[in-house]
N, C-alpha and C positions, 0 to 999 in steps of 0.2 A: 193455671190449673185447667182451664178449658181445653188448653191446646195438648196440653199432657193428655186428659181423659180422650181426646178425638183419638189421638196419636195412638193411646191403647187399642180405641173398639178399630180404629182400620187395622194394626197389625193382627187383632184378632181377626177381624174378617178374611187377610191374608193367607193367617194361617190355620182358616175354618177346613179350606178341601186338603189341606196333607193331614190334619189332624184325623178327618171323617177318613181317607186312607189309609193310616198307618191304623187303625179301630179298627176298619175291615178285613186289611192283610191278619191282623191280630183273630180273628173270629174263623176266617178261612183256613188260618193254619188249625186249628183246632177243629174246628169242622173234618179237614184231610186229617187227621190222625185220627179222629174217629172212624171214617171210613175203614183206616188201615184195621182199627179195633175189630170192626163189624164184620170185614170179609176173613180173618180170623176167626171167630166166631161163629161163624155160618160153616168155615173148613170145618171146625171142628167139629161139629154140629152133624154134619154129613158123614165126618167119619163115625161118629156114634153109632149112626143110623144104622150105615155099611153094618158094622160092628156084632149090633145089636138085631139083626133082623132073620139072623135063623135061630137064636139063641132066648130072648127075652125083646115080642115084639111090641109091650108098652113101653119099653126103656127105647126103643127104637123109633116107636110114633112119640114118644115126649120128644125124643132128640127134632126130628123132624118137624115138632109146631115150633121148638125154640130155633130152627133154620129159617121157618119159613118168619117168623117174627123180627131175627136177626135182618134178614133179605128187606124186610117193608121198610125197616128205620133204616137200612142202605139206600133205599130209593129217598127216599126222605131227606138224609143227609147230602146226599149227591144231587138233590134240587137244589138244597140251600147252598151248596157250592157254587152249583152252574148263577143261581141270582148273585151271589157274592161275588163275583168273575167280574159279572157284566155290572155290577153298580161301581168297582173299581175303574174299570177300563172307563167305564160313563165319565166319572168325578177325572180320572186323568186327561180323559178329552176335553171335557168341560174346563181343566183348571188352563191347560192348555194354548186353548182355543181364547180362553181368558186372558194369559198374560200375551199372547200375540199380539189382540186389540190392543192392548192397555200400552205395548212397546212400538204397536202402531200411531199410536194418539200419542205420545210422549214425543217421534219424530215428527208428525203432523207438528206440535207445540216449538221444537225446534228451528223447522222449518220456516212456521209463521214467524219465529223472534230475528231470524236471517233477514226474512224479506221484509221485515216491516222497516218502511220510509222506502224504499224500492219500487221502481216503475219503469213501465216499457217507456216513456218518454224519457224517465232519469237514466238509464242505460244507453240507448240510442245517443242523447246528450253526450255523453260519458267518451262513447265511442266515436259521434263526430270530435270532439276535443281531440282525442287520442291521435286519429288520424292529422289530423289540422298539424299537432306537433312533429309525429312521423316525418309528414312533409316539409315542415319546416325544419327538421334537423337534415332530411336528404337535400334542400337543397343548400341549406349552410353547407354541407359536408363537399358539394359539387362545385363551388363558392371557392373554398378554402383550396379544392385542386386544382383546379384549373384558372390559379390566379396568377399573374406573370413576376416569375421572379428576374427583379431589376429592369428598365427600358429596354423595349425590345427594339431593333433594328431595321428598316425598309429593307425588305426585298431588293430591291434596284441597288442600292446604296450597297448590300453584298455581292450580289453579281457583278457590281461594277468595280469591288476594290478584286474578286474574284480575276476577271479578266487582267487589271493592273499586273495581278500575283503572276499567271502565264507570261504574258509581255516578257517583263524583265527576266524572269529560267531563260526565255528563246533566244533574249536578244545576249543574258549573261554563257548561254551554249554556243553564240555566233563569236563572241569574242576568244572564246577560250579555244576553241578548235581554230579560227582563222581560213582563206582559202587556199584552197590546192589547184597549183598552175594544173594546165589540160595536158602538156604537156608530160609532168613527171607522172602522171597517173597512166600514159599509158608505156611509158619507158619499161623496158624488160618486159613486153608483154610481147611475145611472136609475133609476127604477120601470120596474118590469115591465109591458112591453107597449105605452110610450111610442116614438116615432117616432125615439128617438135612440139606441134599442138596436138597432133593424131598417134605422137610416141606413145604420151604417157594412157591413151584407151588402149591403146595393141596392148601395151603390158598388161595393163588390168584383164584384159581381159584374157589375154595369156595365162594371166596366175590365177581366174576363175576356171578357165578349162584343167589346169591341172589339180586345182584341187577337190573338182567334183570327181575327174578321174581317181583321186588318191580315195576318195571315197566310195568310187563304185567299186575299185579293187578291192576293199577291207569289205563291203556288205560280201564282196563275192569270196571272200577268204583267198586271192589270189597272190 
């Protein structure tokens, strides 16, 4: 029952400034239509006057105190507007300005319920841990690639079945070709300085002069 009756007076409280609001909008719109009444009234009032003032000029001065009467309760009315204005605009600011704190403190409450058990020390903690892991998974991770798959082999131990591998290509190339006496290699070859060593440049060079000839004829259309 307690919690029910609080529950009621804050929603009332809540809804104290729209209520005082929507009461004021309510009193202002009526206010502005009397206005509209009054400056009607004063027209008309004046045109009496007009009307009345070479004709019948007590019908003329009546119309002209009911203008001037009309005129004072327009000033009148058009104050209690201008106040009516600014006690709305007030209560909107106000209510405003109100639920801002209120959605301020609400995050303020938030916030606290975040950080509570949280500390510059319990962070930091946090964060050396983090890294600590970091580095232990990079370097498991440098670990696992750079591990040798299967025994690996001496240097030496490859250069030197390396060399074995050459050896035998050389010495299996010395078998398979065999040697060539000195003799058959140079059988059929001219002596030096005979007309059948110097034959075959004359030719070549025979058949170069004729064929740049055969080209300088065709550049010259000859």
């Amino acid at each position: 029952m307690w919690s029910w009756f609080g529950g009621a007076a804050a929603q009332k409280r809540k809804d104290a400034p729209k209520n005082a609001i929507l009461s004021l909008r309510a009193q202002l719109e009526m206010l502005q239509k009397r206005e509209k009444h009054l400056e009607n009234q004063i027209a008309e009032q004046d045109a009496a006057a007009r009307k009345h003032i070479t004709s019948n000029k007590n019908a003329a001065k009546a119309a002209l105190r009911r203008k001037h009467q009309h005129e004072k309760n327009l000033e009148q009315t058009s104050a209690q507007v201008v106040q009516l204005e600014q006690q709305i605009y007030s209560i909107e600011a106000a209510n405003i300005n109100h639920e801002t704190l209120q959605a301020m403190r609400t995050a303020g409450d938030a916030m606290k319920q975040i950080h509570n058990g949280m500390s510059i020390e319990e962070v930091d903690n946090t964060m050396d841990k983090l890294r600590e892991q970091h580095m232990l998974s990079q370097e498991i991770g440098d670990a696992i690639t750079n591990m040798p798959l299967g025994e690996q082999m001496d240097e030496g131990e490859l250069e030197a079945e390396l060399e074995g591998l050459e050896q035998e290509a050389m010495d299996e190339r010395m078998l398979n070709t065999g040697p060539t006496p000195v003799g058959n290699r140079l059988e059929g070859l001219p002596a030096a300085g005979t007309a059948e060593l110097n034959k075959p440049h004359a030719k070549d060079e025979e058949e170069d002069e004729e064929a740049e000839l055969a080209k300088l004829k065709a550049e010259m259309a000859i």
